[in-house]
ZAMARGU-4260 file (C-alpha; in steps of 0.2 Angstrom, whole numbers, plus 5000, padded with zeros to 4 digits):
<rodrens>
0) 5209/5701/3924 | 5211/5712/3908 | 5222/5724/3908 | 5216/5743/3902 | 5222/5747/3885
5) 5236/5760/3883 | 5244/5772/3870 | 5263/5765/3872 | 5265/5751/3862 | 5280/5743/3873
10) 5281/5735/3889 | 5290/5740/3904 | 5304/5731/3910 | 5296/5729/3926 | 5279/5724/3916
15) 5287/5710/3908 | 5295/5701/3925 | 5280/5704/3933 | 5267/5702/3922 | 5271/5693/3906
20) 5287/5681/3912 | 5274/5673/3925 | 5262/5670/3913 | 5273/5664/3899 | 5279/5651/3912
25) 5262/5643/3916 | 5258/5643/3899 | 5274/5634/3896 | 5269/5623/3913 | 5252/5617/3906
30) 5258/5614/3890 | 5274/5601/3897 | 5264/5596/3914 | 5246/5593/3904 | 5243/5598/3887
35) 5257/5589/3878 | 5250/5572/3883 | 5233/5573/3879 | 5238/5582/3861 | 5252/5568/3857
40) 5241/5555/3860 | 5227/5564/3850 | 5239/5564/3837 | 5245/5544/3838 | 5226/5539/3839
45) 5221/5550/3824 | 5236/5544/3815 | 5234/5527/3820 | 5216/5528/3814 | 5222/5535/3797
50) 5235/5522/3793 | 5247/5537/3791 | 5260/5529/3803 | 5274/5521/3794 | 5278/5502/3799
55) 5297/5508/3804 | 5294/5525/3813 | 5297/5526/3830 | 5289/5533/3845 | 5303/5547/3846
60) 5299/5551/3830 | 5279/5552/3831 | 5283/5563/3846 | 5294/5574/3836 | 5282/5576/3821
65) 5269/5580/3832 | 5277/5596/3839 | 5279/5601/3820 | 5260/5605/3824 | 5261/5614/3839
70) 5276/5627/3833 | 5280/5627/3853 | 5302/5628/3856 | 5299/5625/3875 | 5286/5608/3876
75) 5296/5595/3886 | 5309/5583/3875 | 5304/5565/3873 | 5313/5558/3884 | 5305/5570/3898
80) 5288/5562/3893 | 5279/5550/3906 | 5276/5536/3894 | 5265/5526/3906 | 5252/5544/3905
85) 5252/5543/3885 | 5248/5525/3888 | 5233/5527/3901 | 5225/5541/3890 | 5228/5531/3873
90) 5220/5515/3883 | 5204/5527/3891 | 5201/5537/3877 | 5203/5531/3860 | 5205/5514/3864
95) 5222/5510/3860 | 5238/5502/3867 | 5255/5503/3863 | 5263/5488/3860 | 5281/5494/3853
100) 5289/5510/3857 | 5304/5506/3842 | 5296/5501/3830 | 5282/5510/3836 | 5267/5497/3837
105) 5248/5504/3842 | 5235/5491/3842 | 5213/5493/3844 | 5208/5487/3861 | 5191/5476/3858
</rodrens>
């Protein structure tokens, strides 16, 4: 639905817990449930691909740089993050496998 347009500027009170609150929520709940797996391992396969991964990084800290990109205060920490999903989608999509989390190790599946 699009909401009509109107001359106040400012939201009610009562606009924002019903209207904008919910919303912001499932943003924020697609972004730790869904989009934050699919982006970070976007961002280790293009990295990866790149050579822009530095032998001693870490996962932690790939995952870390990679919210640089996103600006977003309330995606999930990294210890929240299902591993074994980033893993499946690295595998299915771009064809790569994790082979070290500390060092962080990435190698092409033939």
């Amino acid at each position: 639905m699009i909401r009509k347009a109107r001359s106040e500027t400012a939201l009610s009170d009562n606009e924002i817990a019903k209207i904008l609150r919910p919303h912001e929520q499932a943003v924020f709940d697609y972004i730790g449930t869904d989009l934050i797996y699919d982006f970070f391992a976007f961002v280790l396969a293009d990295a990866f691909n790149k050579d822009c991964i530095w032998e001693d990084s870490t996962l932690e800290f790939e995952y870390i740089d990679a919210l640089d990109y996103l600006r977003v205060s309330k995606a999930p920490g990294y210890k929240k993050l299902d591993l074994k999903r980033i893993k499946k989608i690295l595998k299915e999509k771009y064809s790569l496998r994790i082979t070290s989390e500390n060092p962080i190790r990435i190698e092409k599946i033939q």
